[in-house]
C-alpha positions in Angstrom: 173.0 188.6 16.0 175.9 186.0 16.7 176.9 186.0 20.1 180.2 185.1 20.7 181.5 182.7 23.7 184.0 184.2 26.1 186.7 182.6 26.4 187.2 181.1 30.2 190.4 181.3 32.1 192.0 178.2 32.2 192.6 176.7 35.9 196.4 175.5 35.6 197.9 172.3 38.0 201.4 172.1 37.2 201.9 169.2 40.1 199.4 167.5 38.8 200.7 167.5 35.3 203.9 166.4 36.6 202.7 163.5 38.1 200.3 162.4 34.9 204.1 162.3 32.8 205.9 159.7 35.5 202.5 157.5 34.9 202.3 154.5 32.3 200.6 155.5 29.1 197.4 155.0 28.9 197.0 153.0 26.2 200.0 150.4 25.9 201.1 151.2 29.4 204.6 152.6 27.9 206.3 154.3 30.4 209.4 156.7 28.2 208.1 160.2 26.9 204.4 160.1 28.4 203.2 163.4 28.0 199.8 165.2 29.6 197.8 164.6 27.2 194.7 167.3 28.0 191.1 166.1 26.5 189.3 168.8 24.4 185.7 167.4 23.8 182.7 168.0 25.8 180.7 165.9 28.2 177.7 167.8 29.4 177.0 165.0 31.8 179.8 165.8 33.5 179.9 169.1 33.0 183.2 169.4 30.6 182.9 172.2 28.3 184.2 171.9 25.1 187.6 174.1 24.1 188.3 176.1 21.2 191.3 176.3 18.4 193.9 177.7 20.5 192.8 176.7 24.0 193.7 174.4 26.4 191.1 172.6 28.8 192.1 172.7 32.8 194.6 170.6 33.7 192.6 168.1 35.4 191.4 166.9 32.0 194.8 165.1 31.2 195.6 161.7 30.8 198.8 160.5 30.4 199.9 159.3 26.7 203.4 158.9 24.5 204.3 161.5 22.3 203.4 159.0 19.5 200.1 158.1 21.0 199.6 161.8 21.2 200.1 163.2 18.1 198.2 160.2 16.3 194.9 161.4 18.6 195.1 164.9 17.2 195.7 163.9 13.9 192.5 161.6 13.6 190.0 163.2 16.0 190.2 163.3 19.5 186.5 161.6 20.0 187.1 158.9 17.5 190.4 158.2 17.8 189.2 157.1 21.9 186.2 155.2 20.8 188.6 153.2 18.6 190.8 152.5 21.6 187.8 151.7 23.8 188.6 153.6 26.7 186.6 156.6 28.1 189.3 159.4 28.7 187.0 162.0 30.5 185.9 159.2 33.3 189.8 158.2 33.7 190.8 162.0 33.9 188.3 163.0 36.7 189.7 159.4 38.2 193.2 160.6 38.0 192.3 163.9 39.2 191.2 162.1 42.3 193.5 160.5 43.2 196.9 162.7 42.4 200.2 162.4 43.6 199.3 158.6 44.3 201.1 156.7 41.9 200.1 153.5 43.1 196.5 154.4 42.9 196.6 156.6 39.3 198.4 153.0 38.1 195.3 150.9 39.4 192.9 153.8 37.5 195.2 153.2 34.5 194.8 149.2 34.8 190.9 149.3 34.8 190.7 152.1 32.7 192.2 149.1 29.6 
């Protein structure tokens, strides 16, 4: 018998996403139309679950990207398309997550994160 995986409720922080957009992007450090871009793979090291078709990790899983930069990571594999930019986006997330609301400090996270 299949058991099937319960979806968990997702634990929303719209402040936080609203700060992520006024940040640089990550990659490129562009600053016009960064969205909150939320990371979907797992980590079991850090204890990130992965997310199904349809669902949206917590918010604190976000990094901030352009719409351009955005849409080209979903189209060619989240986990890939980050190994081919070199940057770990689960580590910069939790960072972020640390340190929100500060924007001098989320820009010194997005510095070292490149």
């Amino acid at each position: 018998m299949t058991e099937l995986r319960q979806r968990q409720p997702r634990i929303r922080d719209d402040r936080h996403l609203k700060w992520i957009r006024t940040l640089p992007s990550l990659v490129g450090g562009i600053r016009r139309g960064v969205d909150a871009a939320h990371i979907r793979f797992s980590d079991s090291v850090i204890g990130k679950r992965e997310t199904g078709k349809g669902e949206r990790p917590d918010d604190r899983w976000t990094v901030p990207l352009s719409r351009d930069q955005h849409a080209d990571q979903h189209r060619h594999g989240e986990r890939e398309w980050w190994a081919r930019q070199g940057i770990d986006p689960l580590r910069t997330a939790q960072e972020l997550y640390s340190v929100s609301g500060d924007t001098e400090a989320g820009e010194a996270v997005i510095r070292r994160a490149r």
